[in-house]
N, C-alpha and C positions, 0 to 999 in steps of 0.2 A: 213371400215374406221379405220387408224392406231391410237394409242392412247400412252397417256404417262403419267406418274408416277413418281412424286418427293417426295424422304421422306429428312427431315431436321432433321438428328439424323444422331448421329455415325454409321457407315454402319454394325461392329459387331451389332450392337444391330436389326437394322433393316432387315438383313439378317436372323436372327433367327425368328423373328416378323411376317415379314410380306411374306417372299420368300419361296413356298413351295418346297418340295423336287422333283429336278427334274423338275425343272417351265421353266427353262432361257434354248434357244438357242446359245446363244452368249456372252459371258464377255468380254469387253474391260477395264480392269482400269490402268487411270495414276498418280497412288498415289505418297506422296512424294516420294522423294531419298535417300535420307540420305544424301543430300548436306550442314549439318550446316549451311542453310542461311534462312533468315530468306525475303518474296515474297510480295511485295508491287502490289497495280494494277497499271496499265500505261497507259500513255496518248499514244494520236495517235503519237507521237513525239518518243515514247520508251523510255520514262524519266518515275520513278515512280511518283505517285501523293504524293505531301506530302502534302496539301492543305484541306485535307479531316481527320475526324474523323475515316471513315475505310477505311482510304488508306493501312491500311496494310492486304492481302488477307488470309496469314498463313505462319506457322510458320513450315519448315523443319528439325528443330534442336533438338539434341534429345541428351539426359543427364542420365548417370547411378547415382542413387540413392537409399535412403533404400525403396524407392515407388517402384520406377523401381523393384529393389530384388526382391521383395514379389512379383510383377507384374509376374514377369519370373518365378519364384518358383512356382506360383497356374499356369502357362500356361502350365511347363514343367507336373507338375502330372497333366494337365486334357484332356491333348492331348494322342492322338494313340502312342503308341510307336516307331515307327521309328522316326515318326517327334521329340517329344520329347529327341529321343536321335541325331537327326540333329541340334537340336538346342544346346545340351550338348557339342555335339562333339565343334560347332562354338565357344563354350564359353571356350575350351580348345586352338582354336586355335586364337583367338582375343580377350581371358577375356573380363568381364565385362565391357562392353566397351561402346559407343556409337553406334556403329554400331551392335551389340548384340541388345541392348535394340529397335533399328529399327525392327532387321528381330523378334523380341520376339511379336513388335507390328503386323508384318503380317501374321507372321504363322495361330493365329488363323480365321482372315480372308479368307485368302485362302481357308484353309479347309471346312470354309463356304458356301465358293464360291463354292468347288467343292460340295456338296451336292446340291446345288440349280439346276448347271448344269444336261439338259440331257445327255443321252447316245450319241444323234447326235450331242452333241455340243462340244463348244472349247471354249478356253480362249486365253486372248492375255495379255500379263504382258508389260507395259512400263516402262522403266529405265537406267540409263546409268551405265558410270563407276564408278559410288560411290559403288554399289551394286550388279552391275549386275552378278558378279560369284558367291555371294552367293547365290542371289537369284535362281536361277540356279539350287544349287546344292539342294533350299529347296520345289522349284516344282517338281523335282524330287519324294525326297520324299512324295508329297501332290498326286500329278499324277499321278505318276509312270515312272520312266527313259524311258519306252518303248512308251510314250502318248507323249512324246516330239517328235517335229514335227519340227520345224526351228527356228532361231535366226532371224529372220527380223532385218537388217539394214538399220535406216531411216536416210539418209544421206541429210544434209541440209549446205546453205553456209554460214548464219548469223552465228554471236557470235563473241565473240574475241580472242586471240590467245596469246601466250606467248614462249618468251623465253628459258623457259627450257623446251618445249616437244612438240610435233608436236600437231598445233592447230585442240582442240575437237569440230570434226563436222558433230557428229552421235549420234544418241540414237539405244541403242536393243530393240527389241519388241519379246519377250518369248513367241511362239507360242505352246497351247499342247491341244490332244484331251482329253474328259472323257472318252473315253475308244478306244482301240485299232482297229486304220481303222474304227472309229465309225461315225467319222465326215463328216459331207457336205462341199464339197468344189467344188468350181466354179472357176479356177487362173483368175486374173485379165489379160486384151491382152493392150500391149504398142508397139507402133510403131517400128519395128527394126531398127536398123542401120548401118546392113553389106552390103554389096554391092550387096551380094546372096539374100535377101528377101528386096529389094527395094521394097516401097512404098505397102508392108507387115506389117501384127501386127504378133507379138509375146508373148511367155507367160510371163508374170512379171518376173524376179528372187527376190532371197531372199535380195537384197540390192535394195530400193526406191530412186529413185531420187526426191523428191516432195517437193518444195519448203518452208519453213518456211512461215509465217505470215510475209506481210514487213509493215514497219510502219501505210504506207496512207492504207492496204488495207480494201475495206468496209465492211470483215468479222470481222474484227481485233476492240474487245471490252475492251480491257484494262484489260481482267486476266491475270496474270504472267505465266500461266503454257497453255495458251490455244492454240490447236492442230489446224494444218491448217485442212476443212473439206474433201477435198480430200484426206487425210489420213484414216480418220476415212471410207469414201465412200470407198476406195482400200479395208477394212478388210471386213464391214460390206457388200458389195452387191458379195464377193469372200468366204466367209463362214457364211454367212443366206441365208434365200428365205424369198419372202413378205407374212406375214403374223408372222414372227417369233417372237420371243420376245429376246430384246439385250437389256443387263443391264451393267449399269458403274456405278462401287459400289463409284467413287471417281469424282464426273459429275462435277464439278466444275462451270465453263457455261454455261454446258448444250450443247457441240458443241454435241457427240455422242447421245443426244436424238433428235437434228434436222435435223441429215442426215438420223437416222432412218429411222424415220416418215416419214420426205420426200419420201421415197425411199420406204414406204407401211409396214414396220416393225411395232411394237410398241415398248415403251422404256421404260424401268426403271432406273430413277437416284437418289444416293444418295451421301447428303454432308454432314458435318456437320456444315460445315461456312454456317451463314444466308445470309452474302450478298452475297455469290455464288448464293445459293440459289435461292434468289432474282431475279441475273440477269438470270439465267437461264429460270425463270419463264418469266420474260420480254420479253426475246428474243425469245419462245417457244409460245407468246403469239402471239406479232408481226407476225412471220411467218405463224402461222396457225390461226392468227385472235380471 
């Protein structure tokens, strides 16, 4: 019987806590972006709620300060050295910045993350263009250049579009093993669509076509950031097997602990928003009763 796990704390804290070394098969997290905005929940209509006391879900916005300083200063001495100096190098080429004080927040995360991870396991990073090459360049250093594995492109058609630059309608998903050729991998099979493998499946590529969240649909709970669950189903049943353990340090809703489970995994999530929390719990309730 699969099972799951919500801790309601900051996910540094609880990855130290409660995550032993080498526990988790699977990471999947979609923490913020460094988008400067600031995530309301939404009605089935795609309107935020303003009608509510916690209509506001969280806050992606991120401010260099003398907090921040001393934030960055005790991260840079307490980390391994490469990282420490990837993260110096960033701050020579984007100063103290806003987008510094972001990657200053994840580094020590990661690192976390990757202690937790086994050897057969992997990680998947969510994020788009606010972050996506630094981040990039700071799994690297956490992983190892040679543990990177692909760029997943999840290609979707909502959003809106603008004038000055061809309209954004994709996120990357940063694919890497803990350790080299270590990981389990099953490719997902999709219908093909050449004329040579008619009414054939073939292996996925590294670009998804999978549809967003539309307004009416009955998956669709009103979190700002929440992932359609065939996404999460393509990662989780194409690198676990049942019985594995898959954790998202940033579970928001809770979608990645319910296709786990579904699918005979067990899950661990952590947030640090209560009402995430909350509906997580709800929804997790609801399905498995």
């Amino acid at each position: 019987m699969s099972d799951f796990t919500l801790y309601h704390d900051d996910n540094l804290n609880s990855l130290k806590k409660h995550i032993k070394e080498e526990y988790v098969d699977l990471i999947y997290l979609d923490p913020p972006f460094a988008s400067q905005s600031d995530y309301g929940y939404l009605s089935r209509g795609n309107k935020p709620e303003t009608n509510s006391a916690s209509s506001k879900a969280f806050s992606d916005k991120w401010t260099w300060n003398d907090e921040v300083n001393e934030l960055y200063e005790n991260t840079i001495a307490s980390l391994p050295e490469l990282i420490a100096q990837t993260l110096m190098g960033f701050q020579l080429i984007i100063g103290k910045s806003e987008l510094l004080a972001y990657l200053s927040f994840m580094a020590p995360r990661l690192l976390e993350m990757k202690r937790t991870l086994k050897a057969s396991g992997s990680i998947y990073l969510h994020c788009d263009q606010h972050a996506s090459s630094h981040l990039r360049v700071l799994m690297d250093s956490i992983f190892g250049r040679e543990n990177y594995l692909n760029t997943i492109v999840w290609c979707y058609g909502l959003g809106g579009s603008s004038p000055r630059y061809w309209p954004r309608k994709h996120d990357d998903i940063l694919w890497y093993s803990r350790e080299l050729n270590g990981h389990y991998f099953k490719a997902a099979k999709i219908p093909a669509t050449s004329n040579r493998m008619k009414n054939q499946m073939k292996k996925a590529p590294d670009f998804w076509n999978i549809p967003t969240i539309n307004n009416m649909a009955t998956e669709r709970n009103g979190y700002p950031t929440q992932k359609p669950e065939a996404l999460l189903e393509r990662i989780i049943l194409s690198t676990s097997r049942k019985g594995d353990i898959v954790l998202d340090p940033f579970c928001g809703s809770g979608t990645t602990l319910i296709v786990s489970v579904q699918n005979g995994r067990n899950a661990i999530g952590i947030d640090s928003n209560l009402t995430a929390i909350n509906l997580a719990k709800e929804r997790l309730n609801n399905v498995f009763n």
